[in-house]
N, C-alpha and C positions, 0 to 999 in steps of 0.2 A: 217811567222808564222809556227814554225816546230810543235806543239806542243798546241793542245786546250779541256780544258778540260769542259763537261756543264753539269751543276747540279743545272737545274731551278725547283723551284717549280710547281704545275700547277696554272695554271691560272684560279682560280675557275669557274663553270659555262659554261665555255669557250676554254680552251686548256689544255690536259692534260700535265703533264709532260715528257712524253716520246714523245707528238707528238711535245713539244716544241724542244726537243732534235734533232730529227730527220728534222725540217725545218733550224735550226742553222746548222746544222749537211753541211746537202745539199749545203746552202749558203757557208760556208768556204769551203768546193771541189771546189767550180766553181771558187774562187781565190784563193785558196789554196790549189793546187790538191795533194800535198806531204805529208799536213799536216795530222800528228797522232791527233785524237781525238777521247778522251776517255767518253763517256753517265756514266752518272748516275741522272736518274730521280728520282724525288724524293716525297715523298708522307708524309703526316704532323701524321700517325698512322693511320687513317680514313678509308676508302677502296681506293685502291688501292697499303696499303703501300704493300705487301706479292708482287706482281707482280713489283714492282718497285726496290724490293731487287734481286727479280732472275735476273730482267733485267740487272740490272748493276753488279751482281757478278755469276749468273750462277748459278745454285742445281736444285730442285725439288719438285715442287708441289703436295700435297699430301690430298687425301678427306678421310674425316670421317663422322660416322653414329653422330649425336649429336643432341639436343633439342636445338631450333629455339624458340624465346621469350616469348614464350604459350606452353613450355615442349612438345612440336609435334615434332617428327622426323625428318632432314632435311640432307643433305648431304654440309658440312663447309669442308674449308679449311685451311692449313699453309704452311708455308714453308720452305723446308730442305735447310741451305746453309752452306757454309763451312766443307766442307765435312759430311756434316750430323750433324758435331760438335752442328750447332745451328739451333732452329728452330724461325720461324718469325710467328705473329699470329697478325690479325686484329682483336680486339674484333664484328665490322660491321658485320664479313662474320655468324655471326650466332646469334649477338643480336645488328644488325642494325636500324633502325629506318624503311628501306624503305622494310625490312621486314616482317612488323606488316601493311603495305599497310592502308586499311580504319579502324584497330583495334586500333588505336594509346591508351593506356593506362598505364598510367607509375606504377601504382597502382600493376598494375599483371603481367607485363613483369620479366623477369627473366638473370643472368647472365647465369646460367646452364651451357648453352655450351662451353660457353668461358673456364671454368675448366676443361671442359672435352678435348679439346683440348689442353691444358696445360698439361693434363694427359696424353693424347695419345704422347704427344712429349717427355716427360720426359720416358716413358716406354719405348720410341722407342731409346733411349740412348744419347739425348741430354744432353750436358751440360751447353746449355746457351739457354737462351729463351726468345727473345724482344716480348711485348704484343705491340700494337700500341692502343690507347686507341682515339676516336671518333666515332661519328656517332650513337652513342647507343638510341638505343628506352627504358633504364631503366632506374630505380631509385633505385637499392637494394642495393647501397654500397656493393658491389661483394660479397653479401650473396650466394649467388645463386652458383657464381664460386668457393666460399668456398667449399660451400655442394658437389660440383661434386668430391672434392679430398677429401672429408670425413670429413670435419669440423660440428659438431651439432649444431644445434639452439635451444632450448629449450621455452615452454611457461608458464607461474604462475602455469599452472598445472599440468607439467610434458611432456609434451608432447612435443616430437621432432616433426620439421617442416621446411622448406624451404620457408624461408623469402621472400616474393616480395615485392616491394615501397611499399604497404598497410599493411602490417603485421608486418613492422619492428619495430613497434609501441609495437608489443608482444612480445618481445625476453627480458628474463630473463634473459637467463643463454648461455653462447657460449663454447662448450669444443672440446678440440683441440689432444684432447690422440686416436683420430683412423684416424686423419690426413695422408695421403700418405707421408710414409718416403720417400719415390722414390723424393718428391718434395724437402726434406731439403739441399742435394749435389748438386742444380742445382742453378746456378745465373739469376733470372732473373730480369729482365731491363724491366722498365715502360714507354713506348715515350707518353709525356704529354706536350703540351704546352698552358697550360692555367696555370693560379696561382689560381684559384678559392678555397675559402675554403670549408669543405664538408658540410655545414649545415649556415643560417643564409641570410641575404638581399644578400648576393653575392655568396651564397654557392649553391650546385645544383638542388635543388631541384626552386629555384624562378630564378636563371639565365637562367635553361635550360628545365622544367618542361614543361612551356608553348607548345612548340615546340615540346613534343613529346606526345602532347593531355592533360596536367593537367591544367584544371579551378583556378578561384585564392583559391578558398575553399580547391582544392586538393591539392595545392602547398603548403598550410598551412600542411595539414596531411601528405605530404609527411617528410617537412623539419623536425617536431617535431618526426616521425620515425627515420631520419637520426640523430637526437640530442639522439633518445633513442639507436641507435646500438651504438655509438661513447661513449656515458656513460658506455654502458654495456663492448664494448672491454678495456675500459680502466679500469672496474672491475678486469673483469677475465682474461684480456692478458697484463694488467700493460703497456699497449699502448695509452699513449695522441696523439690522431689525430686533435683535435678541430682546432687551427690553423694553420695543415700543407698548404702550398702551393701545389696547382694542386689536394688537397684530394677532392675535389667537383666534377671532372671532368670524365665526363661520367656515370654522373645518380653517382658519391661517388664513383667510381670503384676505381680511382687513391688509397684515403684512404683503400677500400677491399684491394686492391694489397698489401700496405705495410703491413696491418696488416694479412691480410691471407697467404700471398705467400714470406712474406720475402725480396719484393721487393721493387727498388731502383726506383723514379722519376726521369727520364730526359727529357731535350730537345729532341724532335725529331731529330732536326737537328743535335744535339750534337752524338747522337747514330748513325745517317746513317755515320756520317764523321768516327767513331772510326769503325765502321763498315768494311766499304769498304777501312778501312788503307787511307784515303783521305791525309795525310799528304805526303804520299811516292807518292802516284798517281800525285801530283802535283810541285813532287820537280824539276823538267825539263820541266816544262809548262810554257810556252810565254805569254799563256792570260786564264784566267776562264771565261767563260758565266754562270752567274745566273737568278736567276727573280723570280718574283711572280707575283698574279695579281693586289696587288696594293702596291705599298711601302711608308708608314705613320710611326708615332711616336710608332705604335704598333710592327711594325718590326722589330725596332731596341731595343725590349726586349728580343729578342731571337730566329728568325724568322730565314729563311733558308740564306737569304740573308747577314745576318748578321755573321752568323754563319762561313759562307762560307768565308767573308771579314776579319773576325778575322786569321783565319788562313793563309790566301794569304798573309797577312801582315806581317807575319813572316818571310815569305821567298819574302820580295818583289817582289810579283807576280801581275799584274794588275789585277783586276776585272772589268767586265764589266757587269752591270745590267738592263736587258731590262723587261719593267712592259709594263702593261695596264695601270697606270697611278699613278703618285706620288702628296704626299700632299706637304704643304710650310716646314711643322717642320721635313725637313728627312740632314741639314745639317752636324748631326753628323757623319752620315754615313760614307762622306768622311774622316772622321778623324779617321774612326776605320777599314777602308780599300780599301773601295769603290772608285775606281778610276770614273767612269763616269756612267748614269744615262740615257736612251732612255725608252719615251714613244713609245708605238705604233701608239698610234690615229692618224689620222692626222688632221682632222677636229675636231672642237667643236660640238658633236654629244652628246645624252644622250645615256645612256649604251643599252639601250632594241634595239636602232639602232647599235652602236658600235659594239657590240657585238657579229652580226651576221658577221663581218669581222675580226674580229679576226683573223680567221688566214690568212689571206691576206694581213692585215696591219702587221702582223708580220713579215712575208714574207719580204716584201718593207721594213721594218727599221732593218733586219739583211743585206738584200743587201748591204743597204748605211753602215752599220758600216762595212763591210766586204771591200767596195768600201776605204773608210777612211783611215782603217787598212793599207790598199795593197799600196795607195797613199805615206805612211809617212814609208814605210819597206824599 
């Protein structure tokens, strides 16, 4: 094996993606001491993705002054890659969930920040801008991240205001004439992978409400908020959102994105590949390492592993996919690239036990594929 390239997901809860990297990494040195291999960890837009772009392409990480979910000052980040060309932004690093700690309220959390580092990248001369959309403690359908580049809200009585989950409910009038021109010359790229729609039994506010503190009462108030922004932009910005795909996801942010910012939904995984040029990365590679932490019929909707398989397969490249654990319905897989499939577990353990070996048992089932490999070379 002259040539290995890994680009596992993490393994939720359990192994990140770069330390996944780094134990495959190891195991192919100790039989493969010649072998070139290339990391790219990879991260689903959530936190971690900003560090997971530098690791595997290189630039720089950059902090700003921005409002934290409760408009409080807090010190967020992004990241310059590509020669600065493009900057990377986690919407977590500044309206996370795990930064509203024991405040959890989807009613008054705010996108805020998220704009304003949108702002601060485009100022600074990017021309491309991936948002990574997870992990969010909101519900404003990226009201919030509008108003930091200068988008108005309006209420029955005139008065401008900055919509949170609870007040979307009041928005009349949305005018967009003192919007940042700096934001119209810029592309940016949405990493989404849910299809949730923004409002309705599957839409954000009842999928994802719960979870970042809204009761079944506010989940009601919330979604009917979300039905009233989604009327109102499709008033005054001649935007039907109702059933886009992925518009529900992160408290409606996905739908804010397209209708505030201009911006394009994708696969996560679709963007990191076009990203880091994954195509040329792996036109002389012997074997891919992937993974995730569990591989089911959900993965094979667009998941990293899938993603990854799509493309090996073009260039008949084998894939090798090591999980925490696979369900019975993942047979398509092999037919859409997937050459072969290793759990880690070794025993039949329940997760809360399993769990805590993770990365040991990872360890032992890259050895034996590494053992395998070198046997049949």
């Amino acid at each position: 094996m002259k040539k290995a390239v890994l680009i596992p997901d993490s393994f939720k809860g359990t192994l990140s993606s770069g330390l996944i990297c780094s134990i495959i990494a190891e195991k192919i040195k100790m039989y493969f001491p010649k072998c070139e291999i290339v990391s790219i960890p990879v991260a689903d837009g959530g936190e971690g993705s900003v560090d997971c772009f530098l690791k595997a392409l290189g630039g720089e990480k950059l902090y700003e002054t921005v409002k934290n979910p409760y408009f409080e000052d807090m010190q967020a980040f992004y990241g310059l890659i590509d020669n600065g060309k493009t900057a990377v932004i986690e919407m977590a690093s500044c309206a996370g969930l795990p930064l509203v700690e024991d405040r959890k309220n989807p009613t008054k959390t705010t996108t805020y920040g998220v704009g304003q580092l949108i702002l601060a990248a485009a100022e600074r001369g990017c021309k491309k801008i991936i948002v990574g959309l997870g992990g969010s403690s909101t519900n404003d359908g990226g009201t919030g991240a509008a108003a930091a580049i200068g988008v108005k809200f309006y209420d029955n009585k005139g008065n401008e205001f900055i919509p949170v989950g609870g007040t979307l409910k009041d928005i009349v009038k949305i005018d967009l004439s003192e919007r940042s021109k700096i934001i119209e010359n810029i592309e940016i790229i949405t990493m989404c992978d849910i299809d949730n729609p923004m409002y309705g039994e599957s839409g954000a506010a009842y999928i994802f409400g719960p979870q970042k503190g809204a009761d079944a009462e506010t989940v009601v108030e919330l979604d009917n908020g979300l039905i009233n922004l989604c009327e109102v932009i499709n008033k005054d910005m001649a935007v039907d959102l109702k059933d886009v795909p992925g518009g529900g996801a992160a408290g409606a942010m996905g739908a804010g994105m397209i209708a505030f910012f201009n911006s394009k939904l994708k696969m996560g995984i679709e963007t990191v590949l076009e990203t880091v040029k994954f195509d040329n990365i792996i036109s002389d590679a012997d074997m891919i390492f992937t993974g995730e932490g569990k591989i089911d019929s959900q993965s094979l909707r667009g998941k990293v592993v899938i993603g990854v398989a799509k493309q090996a397969k073009n260039k008949n490249i084998p894939v090798t996919v090591i999980v925490g654990g696979a369900d019975n319905d993942i047979d398509e897989a092999y037919e859409i690239g997937v050459t072969s499939i290793f759990t880690i577990n070794r025993l039949p353990q329940d997760f809360q036990i399993s769990k805590l070996k993770s990365k040991e048992n990872l360890e032992v089932t890259a050895d034996n594929i590494m053992r395998l490999i070198k046997s049949v070379k």
